[in-house]
Each structure stands twice: as C-alpha cells, then as structure tokens.
KOLGU-200961 format. One record per residue (C-alpha): residue number from 0; chain; x, y, z. Coordinates in pm, 1 decimal. Last residue first. Example, Ala and Ser with C-alpha at 12.3 -4.5 7.8 and 13.67 -1.06 7.14 Angstrom:
2
<node num="1" cadena="A" px="1367.0" py="-106.0" pz="714.0"/>
<node num="0" cadena="A" px="1230.0" py="-450.0" pz="780.0"/>
This chain:
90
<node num="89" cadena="A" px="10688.3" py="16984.3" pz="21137.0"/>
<node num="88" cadena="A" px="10705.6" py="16911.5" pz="20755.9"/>
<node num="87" cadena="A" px="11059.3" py="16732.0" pz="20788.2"/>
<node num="86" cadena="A" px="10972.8" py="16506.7" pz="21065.7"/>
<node num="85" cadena="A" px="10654.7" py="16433.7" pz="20886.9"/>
<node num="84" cadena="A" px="10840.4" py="16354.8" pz="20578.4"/>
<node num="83" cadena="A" px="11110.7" py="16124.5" pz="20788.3"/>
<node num="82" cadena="A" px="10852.2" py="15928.7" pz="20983.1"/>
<node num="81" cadena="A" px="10657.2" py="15810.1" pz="20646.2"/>
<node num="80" cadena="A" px="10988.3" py="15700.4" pz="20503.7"/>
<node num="79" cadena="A" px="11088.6" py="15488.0" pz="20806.5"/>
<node num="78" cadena="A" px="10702.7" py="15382.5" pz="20774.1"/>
<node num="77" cadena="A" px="10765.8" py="15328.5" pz="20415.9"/>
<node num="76" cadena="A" px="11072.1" py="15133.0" pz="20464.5"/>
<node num="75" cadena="A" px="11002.2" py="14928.6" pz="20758.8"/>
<node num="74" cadena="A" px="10658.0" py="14849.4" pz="20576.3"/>
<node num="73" cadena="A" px="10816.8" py="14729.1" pz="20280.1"/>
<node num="72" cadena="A" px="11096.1" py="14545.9" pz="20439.3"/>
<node num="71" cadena="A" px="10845.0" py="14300.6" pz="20623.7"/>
<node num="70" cadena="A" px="10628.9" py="14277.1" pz="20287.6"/>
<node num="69" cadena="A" px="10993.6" py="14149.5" pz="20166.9"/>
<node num="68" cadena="A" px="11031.4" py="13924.1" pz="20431.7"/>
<node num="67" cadena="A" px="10667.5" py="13798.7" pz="20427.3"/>
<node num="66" cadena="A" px="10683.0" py="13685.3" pz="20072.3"/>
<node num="65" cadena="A" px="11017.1" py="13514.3" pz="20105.8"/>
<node num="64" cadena="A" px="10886.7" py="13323.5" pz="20383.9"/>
<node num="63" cadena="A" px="10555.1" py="13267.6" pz="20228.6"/>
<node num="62" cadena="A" px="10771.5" py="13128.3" pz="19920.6"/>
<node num="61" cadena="A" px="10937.7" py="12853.4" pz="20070.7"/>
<node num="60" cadena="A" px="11354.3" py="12939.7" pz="20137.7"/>
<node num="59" cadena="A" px="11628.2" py="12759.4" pz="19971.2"/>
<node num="58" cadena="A" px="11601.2" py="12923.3" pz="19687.9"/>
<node num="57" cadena="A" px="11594.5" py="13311.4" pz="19854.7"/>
<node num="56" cadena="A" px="11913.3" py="13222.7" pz="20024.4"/>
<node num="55" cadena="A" px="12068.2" py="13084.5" pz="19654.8"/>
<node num="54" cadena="A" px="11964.4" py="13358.5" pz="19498.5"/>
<node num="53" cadena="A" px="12113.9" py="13617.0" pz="19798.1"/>
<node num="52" cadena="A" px="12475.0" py="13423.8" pz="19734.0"/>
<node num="51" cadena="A" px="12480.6" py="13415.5" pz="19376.0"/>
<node num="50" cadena="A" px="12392.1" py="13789.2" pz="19413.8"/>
<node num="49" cadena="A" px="12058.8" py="13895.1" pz="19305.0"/>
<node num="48" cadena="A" px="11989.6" py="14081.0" pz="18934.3"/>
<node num="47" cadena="A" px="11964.1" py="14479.9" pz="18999.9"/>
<node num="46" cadena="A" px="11631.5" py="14575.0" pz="18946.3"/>
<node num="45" cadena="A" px="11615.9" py="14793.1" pz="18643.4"/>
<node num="44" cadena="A" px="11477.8" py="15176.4" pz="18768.7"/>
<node num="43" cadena="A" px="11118.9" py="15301.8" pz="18601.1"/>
<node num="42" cadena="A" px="10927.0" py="15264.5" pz="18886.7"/>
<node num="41" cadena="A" px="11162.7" py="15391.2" pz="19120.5"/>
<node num="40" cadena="A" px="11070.7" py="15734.5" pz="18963.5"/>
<node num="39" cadena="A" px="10768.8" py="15725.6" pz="19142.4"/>
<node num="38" cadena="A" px="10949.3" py="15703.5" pz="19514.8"/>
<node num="37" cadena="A" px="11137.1" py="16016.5" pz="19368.8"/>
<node num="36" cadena="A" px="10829.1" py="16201.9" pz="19255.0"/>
<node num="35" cadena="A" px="10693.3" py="16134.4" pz="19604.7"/>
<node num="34" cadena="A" px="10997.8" py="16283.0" pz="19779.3"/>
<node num="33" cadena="A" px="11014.5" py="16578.7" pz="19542.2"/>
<node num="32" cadena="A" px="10657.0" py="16664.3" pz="19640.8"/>
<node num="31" cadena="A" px="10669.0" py="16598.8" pz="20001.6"/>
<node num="30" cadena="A" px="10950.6" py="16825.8" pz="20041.7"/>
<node num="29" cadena="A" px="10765.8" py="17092.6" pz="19823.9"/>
<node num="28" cadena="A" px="10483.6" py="17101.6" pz="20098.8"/>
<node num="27" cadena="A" px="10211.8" py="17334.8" pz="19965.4"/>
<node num="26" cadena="A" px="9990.3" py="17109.7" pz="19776.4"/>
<node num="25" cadena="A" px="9928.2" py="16935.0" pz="20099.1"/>
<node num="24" cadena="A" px="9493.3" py="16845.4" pz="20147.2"/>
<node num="23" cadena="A" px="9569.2" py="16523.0" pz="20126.3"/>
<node num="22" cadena="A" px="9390.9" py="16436.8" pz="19828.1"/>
<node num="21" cadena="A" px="9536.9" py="16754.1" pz="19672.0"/>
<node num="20" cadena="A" px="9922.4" py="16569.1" pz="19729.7"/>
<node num="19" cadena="A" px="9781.0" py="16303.0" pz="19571.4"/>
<node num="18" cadena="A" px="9655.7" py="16433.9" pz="19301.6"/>
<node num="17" cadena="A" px="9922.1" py="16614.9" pz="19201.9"/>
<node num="16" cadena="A" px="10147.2" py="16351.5" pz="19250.1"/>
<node num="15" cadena="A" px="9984.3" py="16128.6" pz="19006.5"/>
<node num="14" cadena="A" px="9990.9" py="16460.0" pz="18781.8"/>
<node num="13" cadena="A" px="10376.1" py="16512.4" pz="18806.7"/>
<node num="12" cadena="A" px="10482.3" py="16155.2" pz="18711.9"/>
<node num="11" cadena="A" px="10252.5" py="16135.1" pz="18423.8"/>
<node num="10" cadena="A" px="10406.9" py="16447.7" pz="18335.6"/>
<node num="9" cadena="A" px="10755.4" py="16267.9" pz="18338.7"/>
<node num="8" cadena="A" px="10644.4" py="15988.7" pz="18202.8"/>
<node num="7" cadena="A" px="10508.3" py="16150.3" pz="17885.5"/>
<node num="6" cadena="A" px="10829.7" py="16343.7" pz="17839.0"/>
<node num="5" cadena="A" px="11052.9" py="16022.3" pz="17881.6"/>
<node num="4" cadena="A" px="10777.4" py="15881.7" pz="17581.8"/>
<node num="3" cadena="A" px="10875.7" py="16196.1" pz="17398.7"/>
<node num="2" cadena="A" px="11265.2" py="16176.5" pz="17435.2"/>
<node num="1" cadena="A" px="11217.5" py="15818.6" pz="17371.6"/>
<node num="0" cadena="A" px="11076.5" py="15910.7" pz="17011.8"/>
C-alpha cells in the first residue's frame, strides 16, 4: 500500500512539473526538471523540530517579526535558486 501511494506521488510529482515546465515554454531543460522535482520533494520531508535555543529566539519574538524573517529567507532562497538555473541554462 505505501509502495502505491509513493507511486502516486511520484507521478504527481512528474505532471506538476510537466506543466510547468510547458507553461514556460522549457520542456527541454533537464536541469530545470530535476531541480523542480527536488524543490517538490521537499514537500514530503519532516521538519526538523527547533533547537532549544532557536525556540526560545522565535518565543521571544512577535509574530510579524517571525513572519517577515522567514518570507525574508524565502525570497533569498528562491531568487538564489532562480539565479543558479539561469546560470546553468545559459
């Protein structure tokens, strides 16, 4: 039964990237693929739990702040992301 639900997921996987990749016209650029189908395994990956030390940061902090640190980190990591594929597709 998980071998068919990991099945599932994996073509799942492999369609959403499909489509995007045909969205943007790139259906050619293998790099692209495996990167996306990386970011979309992420998905499926435990978060590790916080350090004592991180939980009590992120306590002592108001929400907003924590909420615009971690959109902060978002953005440097998908435009860090973003330079890297078109780096690698020139």
């Amino acid at each position: 039964m998980e071998d068919k639900a990991l099945q599932e997921r994996i073509l799942d996987d492999e369609r959403a990237v499909q489509e995007l990749l045909e969205g943007a016209g790139r259906t050619d650029d293998p790099v692209l693929w495996d990167l996306l189908l990386q970011v979309r395994e992420l998905r499926t990956v435990d978060v590790p739990a916080p350090s004592p030390r991180l939980r009590a940061l992120l306590a002592s902090l108001p929400v907003d702040s924590v909420l615009t640190a971690v959109s902060t980190a978002q953005l440097r990591y998908f435009a860090t992301v973003n330079r890297k594929v078109e780096s690698s597709s020139a």
